[in-house]
KOLZALO-953593 format. One record per residue (C-alpha): x, y, z. Coordinates in steps of 0.1 Angstrom, whole numbers, plus 2048, in hexadecimal, padded with zeros to 3 digits. Example, Ala and Ser with C-alpha at 12.3 -4.5 7.8 and 13.67 -1.06 7.14 Angstrom:
2
87B, 7D3, 84E
889, 7F5, 847
END
This chain:
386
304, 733, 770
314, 717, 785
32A, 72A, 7A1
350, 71B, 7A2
35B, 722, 7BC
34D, 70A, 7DA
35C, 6EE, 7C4
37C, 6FF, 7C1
382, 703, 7E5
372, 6E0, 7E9
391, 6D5, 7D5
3AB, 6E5, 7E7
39B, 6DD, 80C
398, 6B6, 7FF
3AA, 69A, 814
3AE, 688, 7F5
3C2, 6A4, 7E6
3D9, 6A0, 80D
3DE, 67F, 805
3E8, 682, 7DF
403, 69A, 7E3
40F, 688, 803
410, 669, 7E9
420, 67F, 7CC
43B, 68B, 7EB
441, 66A, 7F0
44D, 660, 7CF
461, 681, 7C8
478, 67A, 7E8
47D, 658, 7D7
488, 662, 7B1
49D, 67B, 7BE
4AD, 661, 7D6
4B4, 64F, 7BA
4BD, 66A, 7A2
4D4, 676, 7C0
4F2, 65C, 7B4
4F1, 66D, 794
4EB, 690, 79B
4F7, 697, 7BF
4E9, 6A8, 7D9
4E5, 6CE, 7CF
4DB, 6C2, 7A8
4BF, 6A8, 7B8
4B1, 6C7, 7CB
4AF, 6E1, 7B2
4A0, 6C9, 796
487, 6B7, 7B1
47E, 6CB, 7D1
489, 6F2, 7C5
46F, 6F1, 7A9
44D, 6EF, 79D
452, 6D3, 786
46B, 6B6, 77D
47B, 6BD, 758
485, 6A2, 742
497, 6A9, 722
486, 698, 700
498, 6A4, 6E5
4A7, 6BC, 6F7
488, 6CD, 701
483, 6CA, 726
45E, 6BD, 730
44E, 6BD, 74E
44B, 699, 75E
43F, 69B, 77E
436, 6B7, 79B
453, 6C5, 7AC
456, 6D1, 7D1
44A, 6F1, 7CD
42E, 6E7, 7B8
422, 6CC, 7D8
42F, 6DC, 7F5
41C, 6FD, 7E7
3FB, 6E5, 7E2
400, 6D9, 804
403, 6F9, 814
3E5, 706, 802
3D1, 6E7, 80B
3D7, 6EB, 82F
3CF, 70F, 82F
3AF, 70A, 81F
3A4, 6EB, 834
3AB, 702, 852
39A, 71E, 84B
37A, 70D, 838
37C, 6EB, 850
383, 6F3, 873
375, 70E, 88C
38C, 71B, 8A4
383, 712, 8CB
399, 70A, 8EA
397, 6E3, 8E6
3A5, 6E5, 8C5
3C2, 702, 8C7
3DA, 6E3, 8C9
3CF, 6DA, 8A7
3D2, 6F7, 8A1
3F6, 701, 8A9
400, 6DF, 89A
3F4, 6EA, 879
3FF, 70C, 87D
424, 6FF, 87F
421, 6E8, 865
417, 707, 84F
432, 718, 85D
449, 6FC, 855
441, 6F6, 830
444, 723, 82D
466, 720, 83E
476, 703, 824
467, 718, 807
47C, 737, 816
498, 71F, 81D
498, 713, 7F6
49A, 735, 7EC
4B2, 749, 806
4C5, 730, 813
4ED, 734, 805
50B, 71C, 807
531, 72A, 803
554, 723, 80F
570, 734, 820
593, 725, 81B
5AC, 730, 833
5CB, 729, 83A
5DD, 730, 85B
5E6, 757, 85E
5CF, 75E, 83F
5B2, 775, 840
592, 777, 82C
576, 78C, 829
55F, 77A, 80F
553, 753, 80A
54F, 743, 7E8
538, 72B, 7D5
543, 70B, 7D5
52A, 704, 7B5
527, 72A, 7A2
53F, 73C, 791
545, 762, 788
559, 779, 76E
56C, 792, 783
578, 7AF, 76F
58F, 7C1, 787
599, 7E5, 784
5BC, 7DE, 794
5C6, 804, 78E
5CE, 80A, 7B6
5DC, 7F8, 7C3
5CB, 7FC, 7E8
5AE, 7F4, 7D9
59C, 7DE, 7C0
57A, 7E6, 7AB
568, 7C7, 7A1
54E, 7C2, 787
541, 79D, 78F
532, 78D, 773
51C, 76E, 775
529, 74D, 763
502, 74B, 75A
506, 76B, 747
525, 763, 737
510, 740, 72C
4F8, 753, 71B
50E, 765, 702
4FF, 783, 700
516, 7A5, 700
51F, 7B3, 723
51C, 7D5, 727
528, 7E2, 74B
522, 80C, 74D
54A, 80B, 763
554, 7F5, 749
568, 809, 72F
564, 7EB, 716
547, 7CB, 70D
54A, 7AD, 713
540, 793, 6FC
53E, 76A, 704
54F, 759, 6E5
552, 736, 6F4
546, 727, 710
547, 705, 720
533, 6FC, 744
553, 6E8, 74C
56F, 6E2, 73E
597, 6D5, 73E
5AE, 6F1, 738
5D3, 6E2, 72B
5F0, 6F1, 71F
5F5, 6EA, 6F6
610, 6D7, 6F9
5FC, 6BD, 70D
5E3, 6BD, 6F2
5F3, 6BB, 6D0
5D6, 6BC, 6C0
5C0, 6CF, 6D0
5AE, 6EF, 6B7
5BD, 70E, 6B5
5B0, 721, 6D1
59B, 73E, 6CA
5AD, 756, 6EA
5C5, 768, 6D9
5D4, 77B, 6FC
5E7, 772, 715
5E8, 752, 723
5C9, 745, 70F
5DC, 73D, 6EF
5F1, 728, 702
5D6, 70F, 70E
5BF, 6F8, 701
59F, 6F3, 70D
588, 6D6, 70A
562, 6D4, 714
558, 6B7, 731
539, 6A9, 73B
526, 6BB, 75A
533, 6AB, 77A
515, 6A7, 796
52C, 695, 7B4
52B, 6A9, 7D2
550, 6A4, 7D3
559, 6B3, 7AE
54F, 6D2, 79F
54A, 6E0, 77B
566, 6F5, 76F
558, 70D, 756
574, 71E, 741
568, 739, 720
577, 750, 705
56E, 771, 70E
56F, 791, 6F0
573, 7B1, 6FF
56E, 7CF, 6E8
574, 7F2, 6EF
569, 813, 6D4
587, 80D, 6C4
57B, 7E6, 6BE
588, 7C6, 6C6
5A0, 7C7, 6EA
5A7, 79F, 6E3
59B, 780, 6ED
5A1, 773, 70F
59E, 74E, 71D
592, 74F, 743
58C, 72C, 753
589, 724, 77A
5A6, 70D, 772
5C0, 72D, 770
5BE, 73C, 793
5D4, 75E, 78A
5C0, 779, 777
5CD, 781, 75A
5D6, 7A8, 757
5D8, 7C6, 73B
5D7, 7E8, 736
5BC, 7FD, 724
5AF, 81C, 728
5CD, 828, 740
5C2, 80E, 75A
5CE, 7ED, 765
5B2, 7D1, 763
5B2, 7AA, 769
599, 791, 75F
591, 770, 773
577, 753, 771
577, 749, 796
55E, 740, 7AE
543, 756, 7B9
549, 76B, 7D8
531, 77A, 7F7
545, 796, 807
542, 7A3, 82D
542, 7BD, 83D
55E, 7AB, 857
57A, 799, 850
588, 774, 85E
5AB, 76B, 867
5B4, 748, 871
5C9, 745, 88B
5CE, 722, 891
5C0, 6FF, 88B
5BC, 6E4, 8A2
5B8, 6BC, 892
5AF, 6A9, 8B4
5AF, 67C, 8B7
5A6, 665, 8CE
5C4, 65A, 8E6
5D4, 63E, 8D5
5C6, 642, 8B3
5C7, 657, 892
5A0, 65B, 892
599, 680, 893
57F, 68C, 8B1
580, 6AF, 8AA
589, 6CA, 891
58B, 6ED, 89C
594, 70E, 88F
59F, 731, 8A0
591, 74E, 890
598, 770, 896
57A, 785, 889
57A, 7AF, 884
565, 7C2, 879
565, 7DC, 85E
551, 7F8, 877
567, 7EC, 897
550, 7E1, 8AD
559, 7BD, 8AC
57F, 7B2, 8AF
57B, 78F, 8C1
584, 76A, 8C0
573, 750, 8B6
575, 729, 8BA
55F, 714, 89E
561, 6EE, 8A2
545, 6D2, 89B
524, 6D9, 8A8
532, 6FD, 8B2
530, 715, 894
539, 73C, 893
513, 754, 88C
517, 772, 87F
504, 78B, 872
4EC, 773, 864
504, 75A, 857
514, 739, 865
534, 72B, 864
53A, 705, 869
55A, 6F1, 86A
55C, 6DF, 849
57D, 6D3, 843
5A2, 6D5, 84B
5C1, 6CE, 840
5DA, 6D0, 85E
5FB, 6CA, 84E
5F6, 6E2, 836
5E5, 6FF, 84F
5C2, 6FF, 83D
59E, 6FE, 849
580, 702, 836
55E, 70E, 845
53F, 70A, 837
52C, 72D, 838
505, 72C, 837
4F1, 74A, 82F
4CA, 73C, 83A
4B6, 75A, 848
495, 741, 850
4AC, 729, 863
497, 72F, 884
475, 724, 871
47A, 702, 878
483, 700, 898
466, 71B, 8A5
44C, 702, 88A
458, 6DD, 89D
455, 6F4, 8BF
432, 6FD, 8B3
42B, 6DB, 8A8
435, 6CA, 8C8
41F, 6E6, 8E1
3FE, 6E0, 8C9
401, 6B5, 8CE
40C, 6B8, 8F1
3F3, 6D5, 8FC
3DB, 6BD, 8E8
3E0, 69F, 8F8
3E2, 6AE, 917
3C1, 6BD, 90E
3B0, 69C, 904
3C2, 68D, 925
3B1, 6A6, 942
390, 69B, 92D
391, 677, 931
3A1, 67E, 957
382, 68F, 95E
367, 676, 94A
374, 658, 95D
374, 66C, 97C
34E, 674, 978
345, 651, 971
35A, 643, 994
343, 658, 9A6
327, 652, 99C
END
């Protein structure tokens, strides 16, 4: 029997197999390009480079139409792995090559960790306000709050993708289930006397059965986002507690009593807490002399932490962003008349990766050229003399 596997790795260490994928990389930069008008950023990148293959719905089914990024950039980390260690011997006039291609490899490893680790939230401040938690500027969350003390609060934070899937919600510090009886991925919540004739609604507490709700079409700008609003059953031994409408369009929690404790519901966006807290202490909205063209926006933070050893000040402007125990904030936006910043937080633990990979890259071409340089110094030399 035939053995498979010198054609297998021949396969994988082909150059013709380099140059397909290179080819297929090529043209999955440019669909999503295009499909970026429709989509936006973060949708493009999810459907094209964060998986292993493009989906297009037929009938509601999704197929797979073409390779995604994982799919290729896996290939082509596999391809270069196997041409290394089946193609080239190591020896001193080719450890440039070598380190090149060892920070390429390290490259493509770092944007796979970067696809999966890397997190994007907010924190909204205004002047004098403190935080200790960023949210999701594109996922959502149930918070059931156990607002009995009122020093603290006891959150149960439930996914909007488990409240999507309508399946019964079971929490063991949960005196009560939660059951999904509506739900819409974004919505426009009204009050009924704006819409006459809306449907009954099915919420039959609080402020729910004053509200109509209507589905909308998923937005994809980078400057809108979905607002997801559902009609939630809770249900206790006894049976049915009501029917609640939660929505990220109502930003107070809606509270009642059960069980001798105080609870609120809330559909808002989804939150990282700290161990630290952030107050802002002032905002600064610089222009150029003569001119309303802002040069510079900067923001005065005062951070402390929960276990005391930091209690410091902070400045972040452009190109100057606050690290902290491992994440990054960045000036986003401001509003100065009203007192408000915004700052981008970025949770990316392989952030050096790509910076230690070019570094790499750069030592293997020069060392190599350098290499190949003393070489031909040294031939031409010979041939002078004699």
């Amino acid at each position: 029997m035939r053995n498979p596997w010198p054609s297998f790795v021949k396969f994988f260490v082909s150059l013709k197999l380099t140059v397909v994928l290179l080819a297929l990389s090529i043209v999955l930069i440019f669909a999503a390009t295009l499909d970026q008008v429709h989509l936006g950023v973060w949708a493009v990148q999810e459907k094209y480079f964060h998986s292993f293959f493009v989906l297009w719905k037929f009938g509601g089914v999704p197929v797979p139409v073409f390779p995604g990024g994982y799919f290729v950039g896996g290939l082509l980390l596999v391809n270069l792995v196997t041409a290394h260690i089946c193609r080239f011997k190591f020896s001193w006039r080719k450890s440039g090559i070598w380190l090149t291609h060892a920070g390429l490899i390290l490259l493509l490893i770092g944007q796979l960790l970067t696809g999966l680790w890397q997190r994007e939230s907010q924190v909204q401040l205004n002047v004098g306000e403190t935080k200790r938690y960023s949210e999701d500027f594109r996922l959502d969350e149930l918070a059931v709050i156990n607002a009995t003390d009122p020093k603290f609060d006891d959150v149960v934070a439930i996914p909007e993708s488990v409240l999507a899937r309508g399946e019964p919600i079971q929490q063991p510090s949960l005196p009560f289930r939660i059951v999904t009886r509506l739900y819409y991925p974004n919505s426009v919540v009204q009050m009924r006397s704006q819409a006459p004739n809306a449907p009954p609604s099915p919420a039959t507490m609080d402020i729910g059965t004053q509200l109509a709700v209507s589905p909308q079409p998923l937005t994809y700008k980078p400057d809108e986002r979905n607002m997801p609003a559902a009609c939630i059953e809770l249900s206790g031994p006894d049976g049915s507690l009501g029917i609640w409408l939660v929505s990220t369009w109502l930003d107070a929690p809606q509270k009642f009593d059960y069980d001798g404790r105080t609870w609120q519901l809330v559909l808002r966006s989804k939150r990282y807490y700290t161990p630290y807290s952030l107050t802002l202490s002032q905002i600064k909205n610089d222009v150029f002399a003569g001119s309303d063209i802002p040069k510079n926006f900067s923001s005065s933070i005062h951070l402390h932490s929960d276990d005391t050893q930091d209690d410091r000040d902070a400045l972040i402007y452009m190109n100057n962003p606050l690290r902290y125990r491992g994440l990054t904030y960045y000036q986003y936006q401001m509003n100065k008349a009203g007192g408000l910043s915004v700052l981008q937080v970025v949770h990316n633990p392989s952030w050096t990766i790509p910076y230690i990979s070019c570094l790499m890259m750069a030592a293997g071409l020069i060392f190599q050229f350098v290499l190949h340089l003393n070489g031909f110094i040294r031939k031409r030399t010979a041939q002078v003399k004699t």
